[in-house]
FIFIGU-610641 format. One record per residue: residue in one letter; z, y, x of N, C-alpha, C in turn; residue number from 1. Coordinates in pm, whole numbers. Atoms other than C-alpha are relative to their C-alpha. Layout:
# FIFIGU-610641
residu, n.up, n.north, n.east, ca.up, ca.north, ca.east, c.up, c.north, c.east, num
A, Z, Y, X, Z, Y, X, Z, Y, X, NUM
...
END
This chain:
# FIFIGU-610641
residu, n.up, n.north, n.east, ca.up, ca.north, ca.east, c.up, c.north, c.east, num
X, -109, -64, -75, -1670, -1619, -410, 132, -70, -28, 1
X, -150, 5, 8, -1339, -1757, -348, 75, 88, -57, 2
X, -103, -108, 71, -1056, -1628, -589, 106, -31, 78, 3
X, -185, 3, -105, -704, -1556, -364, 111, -86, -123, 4
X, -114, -9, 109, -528, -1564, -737, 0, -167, -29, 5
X, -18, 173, 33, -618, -1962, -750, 45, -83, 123, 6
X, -7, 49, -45, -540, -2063, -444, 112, -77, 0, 7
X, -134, 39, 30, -257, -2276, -441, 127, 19, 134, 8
X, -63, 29, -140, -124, -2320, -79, -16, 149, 90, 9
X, -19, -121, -81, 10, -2027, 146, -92, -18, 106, 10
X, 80, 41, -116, -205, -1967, 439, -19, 102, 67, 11
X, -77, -112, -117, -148, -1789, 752, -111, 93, 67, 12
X, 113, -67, -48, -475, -1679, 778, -90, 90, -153, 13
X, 21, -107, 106, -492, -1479, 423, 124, 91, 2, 14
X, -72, -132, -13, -410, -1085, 407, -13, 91, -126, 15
X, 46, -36, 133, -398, -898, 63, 47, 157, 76, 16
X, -24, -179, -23, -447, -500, 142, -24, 43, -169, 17
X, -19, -34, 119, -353, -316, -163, -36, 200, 7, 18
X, -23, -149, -23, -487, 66, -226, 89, 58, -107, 19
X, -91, 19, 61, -206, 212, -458, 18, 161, -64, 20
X, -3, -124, 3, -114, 483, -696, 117, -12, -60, 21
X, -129, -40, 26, 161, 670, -845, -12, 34, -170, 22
X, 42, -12, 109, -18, 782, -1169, 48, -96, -105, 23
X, 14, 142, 152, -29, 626, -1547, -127, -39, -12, 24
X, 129, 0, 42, -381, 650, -1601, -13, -162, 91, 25
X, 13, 102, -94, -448, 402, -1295, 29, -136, -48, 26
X, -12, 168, -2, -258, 91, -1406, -3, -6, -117, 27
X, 81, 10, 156, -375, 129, -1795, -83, -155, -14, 28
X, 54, 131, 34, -515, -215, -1911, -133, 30, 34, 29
X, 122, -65, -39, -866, -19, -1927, -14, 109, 50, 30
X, 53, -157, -74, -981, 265, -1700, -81, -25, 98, 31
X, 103, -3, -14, -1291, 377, -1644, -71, -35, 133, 32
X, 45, 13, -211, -1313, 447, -1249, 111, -54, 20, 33
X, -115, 58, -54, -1009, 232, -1141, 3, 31, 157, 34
X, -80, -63, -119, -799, 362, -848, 92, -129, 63, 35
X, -133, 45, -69, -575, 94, -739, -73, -117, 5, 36
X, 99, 125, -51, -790, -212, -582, 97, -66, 78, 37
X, -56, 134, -75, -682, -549, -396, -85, -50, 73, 38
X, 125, 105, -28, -859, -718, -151, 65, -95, 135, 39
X, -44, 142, -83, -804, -1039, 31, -98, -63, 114, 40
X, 35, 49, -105, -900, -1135, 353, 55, -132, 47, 41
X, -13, 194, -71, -914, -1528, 471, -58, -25, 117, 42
X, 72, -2, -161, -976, -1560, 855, -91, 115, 7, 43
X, 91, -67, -3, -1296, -1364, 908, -53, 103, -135, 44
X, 123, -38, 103, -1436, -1306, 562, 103, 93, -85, 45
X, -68, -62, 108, -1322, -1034, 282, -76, -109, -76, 46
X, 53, 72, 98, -1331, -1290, -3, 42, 19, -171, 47
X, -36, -50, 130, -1204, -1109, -313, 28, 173, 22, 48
X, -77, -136, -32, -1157, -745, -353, -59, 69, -175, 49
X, -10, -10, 131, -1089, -640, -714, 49, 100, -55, 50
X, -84, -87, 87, -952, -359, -952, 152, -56, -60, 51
X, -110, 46, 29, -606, -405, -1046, -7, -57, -150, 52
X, 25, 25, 101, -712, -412, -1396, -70, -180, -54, 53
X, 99, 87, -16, -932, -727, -1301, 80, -169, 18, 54
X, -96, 166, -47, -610, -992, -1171, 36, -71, -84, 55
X, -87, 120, 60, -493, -1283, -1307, 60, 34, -100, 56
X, -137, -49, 59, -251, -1281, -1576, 23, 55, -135, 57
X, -35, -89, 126, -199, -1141, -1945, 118, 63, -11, 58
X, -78, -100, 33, 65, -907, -1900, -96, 117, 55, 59
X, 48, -153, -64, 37, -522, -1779, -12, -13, 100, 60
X, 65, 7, -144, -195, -471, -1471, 154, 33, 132, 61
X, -89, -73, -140, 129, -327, -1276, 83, -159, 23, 62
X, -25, 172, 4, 293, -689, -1382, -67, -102, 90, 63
X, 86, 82, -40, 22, -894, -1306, 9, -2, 165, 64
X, -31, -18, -118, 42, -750, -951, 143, -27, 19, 65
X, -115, 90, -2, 378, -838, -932, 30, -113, 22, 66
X, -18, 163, 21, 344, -1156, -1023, -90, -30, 123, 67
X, 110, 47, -117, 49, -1225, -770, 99, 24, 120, 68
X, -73, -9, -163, 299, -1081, -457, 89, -84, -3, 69
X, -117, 39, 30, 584, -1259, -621, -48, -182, 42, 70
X, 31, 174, -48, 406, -1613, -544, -39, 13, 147, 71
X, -20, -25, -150, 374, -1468, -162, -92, -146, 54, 72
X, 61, 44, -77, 112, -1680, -106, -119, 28, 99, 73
X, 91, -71, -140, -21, -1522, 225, 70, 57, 44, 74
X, -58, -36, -121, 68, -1421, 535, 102, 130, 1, 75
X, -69, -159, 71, 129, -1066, 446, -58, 116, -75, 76
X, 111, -88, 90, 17, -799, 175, 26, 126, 74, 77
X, -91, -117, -27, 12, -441, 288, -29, 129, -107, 78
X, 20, -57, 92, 32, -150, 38, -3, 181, 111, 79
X, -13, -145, -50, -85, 225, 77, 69, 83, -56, 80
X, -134, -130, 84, 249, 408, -65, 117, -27, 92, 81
X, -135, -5, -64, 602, 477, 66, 78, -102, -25, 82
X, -107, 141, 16, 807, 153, 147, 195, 104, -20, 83
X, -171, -22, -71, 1154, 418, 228, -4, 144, -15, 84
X, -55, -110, 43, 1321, 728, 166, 40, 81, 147, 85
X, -67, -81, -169, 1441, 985, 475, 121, -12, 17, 86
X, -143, 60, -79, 1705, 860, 641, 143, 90, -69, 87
X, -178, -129, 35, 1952, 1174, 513, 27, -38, -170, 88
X, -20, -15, 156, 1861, 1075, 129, -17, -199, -24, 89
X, 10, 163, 35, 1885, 669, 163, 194, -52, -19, 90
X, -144, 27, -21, 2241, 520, 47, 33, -116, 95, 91
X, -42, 32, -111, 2492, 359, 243, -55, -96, -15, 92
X, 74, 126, 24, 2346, 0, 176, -103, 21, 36, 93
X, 128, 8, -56, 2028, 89, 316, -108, -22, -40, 94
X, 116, 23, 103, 1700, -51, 194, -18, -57, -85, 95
X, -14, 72, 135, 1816, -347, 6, 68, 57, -97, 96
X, -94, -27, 91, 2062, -141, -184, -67, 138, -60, 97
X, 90, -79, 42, 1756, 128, -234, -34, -92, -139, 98
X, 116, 76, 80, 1524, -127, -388, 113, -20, -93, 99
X, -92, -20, 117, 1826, -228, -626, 56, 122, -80, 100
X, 9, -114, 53, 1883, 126, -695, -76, 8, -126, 101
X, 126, -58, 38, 1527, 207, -818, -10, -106, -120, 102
X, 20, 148, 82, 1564, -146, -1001, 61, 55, -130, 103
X, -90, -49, 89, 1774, 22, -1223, -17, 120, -94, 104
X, -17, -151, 32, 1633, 348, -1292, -120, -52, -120, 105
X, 94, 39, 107, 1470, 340, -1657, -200, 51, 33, 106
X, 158, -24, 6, 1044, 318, -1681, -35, 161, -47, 107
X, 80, -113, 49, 878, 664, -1793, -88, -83, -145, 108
X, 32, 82, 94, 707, 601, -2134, -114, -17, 20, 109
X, 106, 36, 28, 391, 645, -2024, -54, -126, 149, 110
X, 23, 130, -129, 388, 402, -1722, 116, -119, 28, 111
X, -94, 113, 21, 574, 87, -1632, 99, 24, 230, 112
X, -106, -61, -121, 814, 277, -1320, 58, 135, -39, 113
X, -32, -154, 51, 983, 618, -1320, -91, 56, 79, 114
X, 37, -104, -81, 871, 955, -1257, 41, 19, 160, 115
X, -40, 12, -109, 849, 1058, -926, 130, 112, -42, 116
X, -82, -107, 31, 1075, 1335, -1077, 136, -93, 17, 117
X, -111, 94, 26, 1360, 1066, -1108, -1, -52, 136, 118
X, -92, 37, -142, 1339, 932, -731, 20, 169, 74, 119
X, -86, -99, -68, 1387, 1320, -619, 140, 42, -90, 120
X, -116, 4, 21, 1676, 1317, -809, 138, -112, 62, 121
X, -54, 84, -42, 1784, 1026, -717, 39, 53, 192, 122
X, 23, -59, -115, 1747, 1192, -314, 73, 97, -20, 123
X, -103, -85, -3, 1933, 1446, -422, 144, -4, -21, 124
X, -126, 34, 36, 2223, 1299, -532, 68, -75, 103, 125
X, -78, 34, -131, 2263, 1163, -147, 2, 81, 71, 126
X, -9, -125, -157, 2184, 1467, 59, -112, 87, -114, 127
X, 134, -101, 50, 1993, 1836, -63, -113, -17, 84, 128
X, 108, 20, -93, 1671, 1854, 61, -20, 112, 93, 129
X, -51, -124, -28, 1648, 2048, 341, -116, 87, 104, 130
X, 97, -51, 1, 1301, 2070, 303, -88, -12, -102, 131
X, 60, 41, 124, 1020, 2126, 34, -95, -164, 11, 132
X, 55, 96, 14, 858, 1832, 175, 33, -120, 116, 133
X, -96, 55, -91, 1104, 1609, 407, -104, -120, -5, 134
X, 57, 112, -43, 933, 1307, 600, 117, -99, 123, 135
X, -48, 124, -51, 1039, 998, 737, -47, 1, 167, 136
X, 56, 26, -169, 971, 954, 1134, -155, -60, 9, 137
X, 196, 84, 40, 667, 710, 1048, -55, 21, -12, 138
X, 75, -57, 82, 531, 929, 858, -56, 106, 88, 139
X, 61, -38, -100, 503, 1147, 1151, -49, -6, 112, 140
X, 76, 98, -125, 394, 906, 1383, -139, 10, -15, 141
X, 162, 63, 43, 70, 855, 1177, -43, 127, -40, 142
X, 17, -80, 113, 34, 1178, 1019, -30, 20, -109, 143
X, 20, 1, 183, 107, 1119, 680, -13, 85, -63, 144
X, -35, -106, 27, 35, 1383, 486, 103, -5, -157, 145
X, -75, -1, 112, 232, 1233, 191, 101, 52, 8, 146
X, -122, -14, -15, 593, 1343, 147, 28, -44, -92, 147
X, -95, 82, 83, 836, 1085, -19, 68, 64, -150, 148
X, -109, -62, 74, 1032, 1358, -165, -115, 124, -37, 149
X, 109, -100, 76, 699, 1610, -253, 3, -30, -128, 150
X, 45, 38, 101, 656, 1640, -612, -85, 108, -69, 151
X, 86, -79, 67, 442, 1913, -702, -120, -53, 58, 152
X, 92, 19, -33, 89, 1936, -599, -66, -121, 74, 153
X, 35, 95, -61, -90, 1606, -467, 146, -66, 35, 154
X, -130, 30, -44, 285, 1456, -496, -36, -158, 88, 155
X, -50, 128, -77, 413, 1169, -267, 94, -93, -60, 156
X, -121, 67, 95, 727, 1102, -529, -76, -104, -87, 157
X, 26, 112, 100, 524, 932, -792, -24, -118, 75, 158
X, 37, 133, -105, 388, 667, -518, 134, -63, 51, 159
X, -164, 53, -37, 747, 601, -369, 91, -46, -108, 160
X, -53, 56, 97, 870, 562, -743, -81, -143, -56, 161
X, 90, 92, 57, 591, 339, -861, 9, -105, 146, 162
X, -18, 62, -111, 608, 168, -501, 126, -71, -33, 163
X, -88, 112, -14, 955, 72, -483, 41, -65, -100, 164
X, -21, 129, 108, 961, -73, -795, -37, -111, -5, 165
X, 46, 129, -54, 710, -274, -684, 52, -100, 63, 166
X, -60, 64, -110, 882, -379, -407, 102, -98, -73, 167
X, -134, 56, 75, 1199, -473, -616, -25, -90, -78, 168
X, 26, 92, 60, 1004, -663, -845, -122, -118, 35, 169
X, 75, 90, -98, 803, -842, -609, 90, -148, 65, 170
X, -134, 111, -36, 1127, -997, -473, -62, -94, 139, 171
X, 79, -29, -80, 943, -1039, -122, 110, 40, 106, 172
X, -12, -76, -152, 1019, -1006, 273, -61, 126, 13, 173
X, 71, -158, -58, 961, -675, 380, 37, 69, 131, 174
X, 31, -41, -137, 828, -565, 705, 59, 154, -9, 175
X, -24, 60, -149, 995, -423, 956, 139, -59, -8, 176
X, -155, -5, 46, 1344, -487, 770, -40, -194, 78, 177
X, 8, 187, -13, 1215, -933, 762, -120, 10, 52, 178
X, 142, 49, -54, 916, -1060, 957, -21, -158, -29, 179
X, 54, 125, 58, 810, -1358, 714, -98, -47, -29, 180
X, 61, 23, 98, 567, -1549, 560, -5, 51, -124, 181
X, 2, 12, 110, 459, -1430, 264, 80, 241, -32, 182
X, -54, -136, -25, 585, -1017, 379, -73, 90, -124, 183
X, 56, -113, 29, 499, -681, 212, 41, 106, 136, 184
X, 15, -28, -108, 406, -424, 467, -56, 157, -3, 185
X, 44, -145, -6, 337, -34, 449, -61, 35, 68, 186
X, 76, -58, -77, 38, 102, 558, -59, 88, -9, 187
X, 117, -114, 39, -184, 402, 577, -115, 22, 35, 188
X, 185, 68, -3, -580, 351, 561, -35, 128, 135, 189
X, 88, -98, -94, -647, 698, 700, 43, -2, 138, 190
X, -92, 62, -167, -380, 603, 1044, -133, -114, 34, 191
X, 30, 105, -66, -623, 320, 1054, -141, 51, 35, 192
X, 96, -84, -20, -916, 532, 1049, 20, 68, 170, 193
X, 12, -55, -166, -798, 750, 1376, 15, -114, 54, 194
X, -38, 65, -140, -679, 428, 1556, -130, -38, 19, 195
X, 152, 50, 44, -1089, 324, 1472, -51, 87, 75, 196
X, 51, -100, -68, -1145, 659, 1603, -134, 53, -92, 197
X, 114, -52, 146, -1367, 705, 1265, 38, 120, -67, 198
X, -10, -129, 86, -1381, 984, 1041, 107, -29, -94, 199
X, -116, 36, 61, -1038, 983, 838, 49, 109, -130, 200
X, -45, -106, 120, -1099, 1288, 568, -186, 66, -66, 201
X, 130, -83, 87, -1351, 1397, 300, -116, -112, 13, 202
X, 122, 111, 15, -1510, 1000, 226, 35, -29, -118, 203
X, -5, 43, 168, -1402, 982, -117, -114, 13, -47, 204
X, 51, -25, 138, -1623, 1145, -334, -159, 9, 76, 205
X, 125, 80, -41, -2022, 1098, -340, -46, 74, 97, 206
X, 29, -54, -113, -2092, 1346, -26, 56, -117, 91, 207
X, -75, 136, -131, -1864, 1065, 175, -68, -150, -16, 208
X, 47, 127, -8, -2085, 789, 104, -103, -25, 128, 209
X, 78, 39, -147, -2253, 808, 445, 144, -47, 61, 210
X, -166, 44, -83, -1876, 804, 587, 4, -113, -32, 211
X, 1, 162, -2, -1799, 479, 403, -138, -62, 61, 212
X, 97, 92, -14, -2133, 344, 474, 22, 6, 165, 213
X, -107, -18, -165, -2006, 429, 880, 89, -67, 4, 214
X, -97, 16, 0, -1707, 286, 811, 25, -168, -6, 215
X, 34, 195, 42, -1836, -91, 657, -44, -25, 80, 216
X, 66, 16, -150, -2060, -74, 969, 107, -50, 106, 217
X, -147, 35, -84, -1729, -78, 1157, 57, -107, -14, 218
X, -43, 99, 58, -1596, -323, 955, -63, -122, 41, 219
X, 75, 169, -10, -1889, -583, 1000, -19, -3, 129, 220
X, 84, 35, -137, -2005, -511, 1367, 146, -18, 122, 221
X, -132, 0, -71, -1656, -426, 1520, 131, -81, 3, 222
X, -188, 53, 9, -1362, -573, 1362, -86, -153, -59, 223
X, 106, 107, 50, -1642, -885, 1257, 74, -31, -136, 224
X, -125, 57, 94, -1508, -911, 936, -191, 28, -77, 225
X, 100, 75, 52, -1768, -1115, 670, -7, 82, -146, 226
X, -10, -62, 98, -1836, -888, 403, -170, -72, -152, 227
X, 148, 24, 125, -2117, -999, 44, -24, 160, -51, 228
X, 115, -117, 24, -2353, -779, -77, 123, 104, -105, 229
X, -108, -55, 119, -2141, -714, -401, 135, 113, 54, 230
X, -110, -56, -37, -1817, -607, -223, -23, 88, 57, 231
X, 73, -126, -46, -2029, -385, 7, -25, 116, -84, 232
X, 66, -121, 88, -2179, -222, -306, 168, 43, -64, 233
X, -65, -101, 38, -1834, -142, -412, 94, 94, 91, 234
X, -49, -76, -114, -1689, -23, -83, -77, 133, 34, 235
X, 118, -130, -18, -2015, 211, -79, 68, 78, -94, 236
X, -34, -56, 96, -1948, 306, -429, 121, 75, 11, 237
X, -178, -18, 7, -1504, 334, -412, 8, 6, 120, 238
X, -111, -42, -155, -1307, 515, -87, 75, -105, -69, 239
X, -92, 147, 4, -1067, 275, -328, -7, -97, 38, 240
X, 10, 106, -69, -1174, 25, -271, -19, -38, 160, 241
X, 33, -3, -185, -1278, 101, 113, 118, -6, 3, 242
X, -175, -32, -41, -896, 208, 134, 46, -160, -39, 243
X, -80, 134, -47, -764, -155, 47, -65, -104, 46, 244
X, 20, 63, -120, -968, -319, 268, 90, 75, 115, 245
X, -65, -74, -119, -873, -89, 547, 117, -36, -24, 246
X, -100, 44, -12, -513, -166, 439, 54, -109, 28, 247
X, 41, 127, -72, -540, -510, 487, 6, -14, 123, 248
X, -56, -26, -123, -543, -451, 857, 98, 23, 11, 249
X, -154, -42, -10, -191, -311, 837, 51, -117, 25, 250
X, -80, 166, 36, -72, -646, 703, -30, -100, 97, 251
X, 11, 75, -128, -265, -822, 985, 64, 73, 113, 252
X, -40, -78, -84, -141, -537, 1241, 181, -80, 18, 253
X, -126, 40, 38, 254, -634, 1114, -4, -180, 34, 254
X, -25, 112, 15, 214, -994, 1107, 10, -89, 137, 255
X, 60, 28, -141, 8, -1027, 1437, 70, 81, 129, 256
X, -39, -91, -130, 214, -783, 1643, -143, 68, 43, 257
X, 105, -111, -45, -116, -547, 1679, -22, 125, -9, 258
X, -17, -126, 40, 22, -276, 1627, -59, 151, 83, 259
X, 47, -98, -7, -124, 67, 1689, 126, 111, 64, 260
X, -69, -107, -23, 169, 275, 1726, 113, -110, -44, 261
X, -90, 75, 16, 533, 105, 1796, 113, 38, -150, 262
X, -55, -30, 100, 775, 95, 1553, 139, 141, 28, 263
X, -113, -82, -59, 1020, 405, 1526, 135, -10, 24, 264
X, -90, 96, -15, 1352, 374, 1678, 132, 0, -116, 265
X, -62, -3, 169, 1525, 408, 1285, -69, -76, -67, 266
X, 82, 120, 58, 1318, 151, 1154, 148, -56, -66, 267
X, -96, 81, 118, 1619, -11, 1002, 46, 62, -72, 268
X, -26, -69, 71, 1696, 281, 822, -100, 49, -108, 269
X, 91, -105, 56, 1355, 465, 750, -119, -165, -20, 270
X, 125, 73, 18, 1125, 140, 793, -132, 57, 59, 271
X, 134, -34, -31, 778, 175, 914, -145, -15, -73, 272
X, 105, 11, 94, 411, 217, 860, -65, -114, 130, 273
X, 92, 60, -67, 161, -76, 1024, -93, 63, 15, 274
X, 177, -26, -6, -179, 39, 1144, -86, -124, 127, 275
X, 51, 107, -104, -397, -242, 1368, -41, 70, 131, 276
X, 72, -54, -108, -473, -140, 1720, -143, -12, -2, 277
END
């Protein structure tokens, strides 16, 4: 199998879909079931698709990823978390003067970003909220059910904190703000699911392994994309891993103009999500 992490030369026909969390446990040096997968698409074929724990690199897995976007070699990566804040709680500087924000705001001890508790503060200190779970336009384009600014139950905050740090320390074009070589690109697996017209809830856990196994079907017969035995067995195994393949499309969706649903007309404020037609 081709490794993405050796390649040397950018190439306009590799896509890194990233599935992504907000947690500590997740980007831990070791953990057990790993949640936060990579996988790289080159023309036709998925030719790497890995645990975060698994990349390149001797620093901390959240690093390591870093470093891998930060050499932007490929077309465009796309990640499944919040690129942007709601328009009423973003300062005047906009998104670059977000991402420098967040750049700033000290780590949590047990992970390498803040709490999501620390970007709804941060949201509050531009506008109250003037809802328990305020969304972005995008977000209701696709029906996200995350909310940016949620932080209790199944929160959305930790992902948007752990996200735009990413972003910031990626140091990276970012779609829909730049349309470059070498982009990051917000997407949401299950948006890519309805535009598929596939089943888009309840394929995680081991009852949903007919769903994924529906879903890779899709993958190989529909969208012809070149999948090995191995990567199959962990797409069967991991919705994670199914989820950053599926994200992966985003990043081709953004790059290729194939988009699914146009962009909203605040996009320079709120940013968008990709999904592939």
């Amino acid at each position: 199998m081709v490794n993405p992490i050796q390649l040397a030369a950018m190439s306009d026909a590799r896509f890194f879909g990233i599935d992504f969390s907000g947690g500590a446990g997740p980007w831990r040096p070791v953990y057990a079931k790993p949640t936060v997968w990579i996988a790289a698409l080159e023309g036709p074929r998925l030719v790497d698709l890995r645990p975060v724990q698994k990349l390149e690199g001797d620093g901390h897995p959240f690093e390591n990823l870093a470093a891998l976007l930060r050499e932007g070699r490929y077309r465009a990566a796309a990640i499944d978390a919040p690129f942007c804040l709601p328009e009423a709680h973003m300062p005047s500087g906009g998104h670059a003067q977000l991402l420098k924000d967040i750049a700033q705001l000290p780590a949590a001890d047990d992970r390498p970003f803040p709490r999501g508790a620390a970007i709804l503060a941060y949201a509050r200190a531009h506008a109250p909220l003037a809802s328990a779970k305020p969304s972005r336009i995008t977000e209701r384009q696709h029906n996200a059910s995350r909310s940016t600014l949620w932080n209790g139950a199944r929160p959305g905050a930790p992902f948007a904190a752990a996200c735009l740090t990413l972003l910031a320390r990626a140091e990276r074009p970012i779609w829909p703000w730049k349309d470059a070589p070498g982009m990051l690109v917000e997407t949401f697996p299950a948006a890519q699911l309805r535009a598929w017209k596939l089943p888009h809830a309840n394929y995680s856990d081991a009852e949903g392994k007919s769903v994924r196994a529906n879903i890779v079907t899709h993958l190989e017969e529909q969208q012809h994309l070149m999948i090995d035995d191995a990567d199959r067995k962990e797409m069967l195994r991991s919705a994670d891993a199914l989820d950053a393949v599926l994200a992966a499309f985003g990043a081709k969706a953004a790059a290729n103009r194939r988009r699914w649903r146009d962009k909203p007309a605040n996009w320079k404020m709120e940013g968008a999500i990709a999904v592939h037609a």
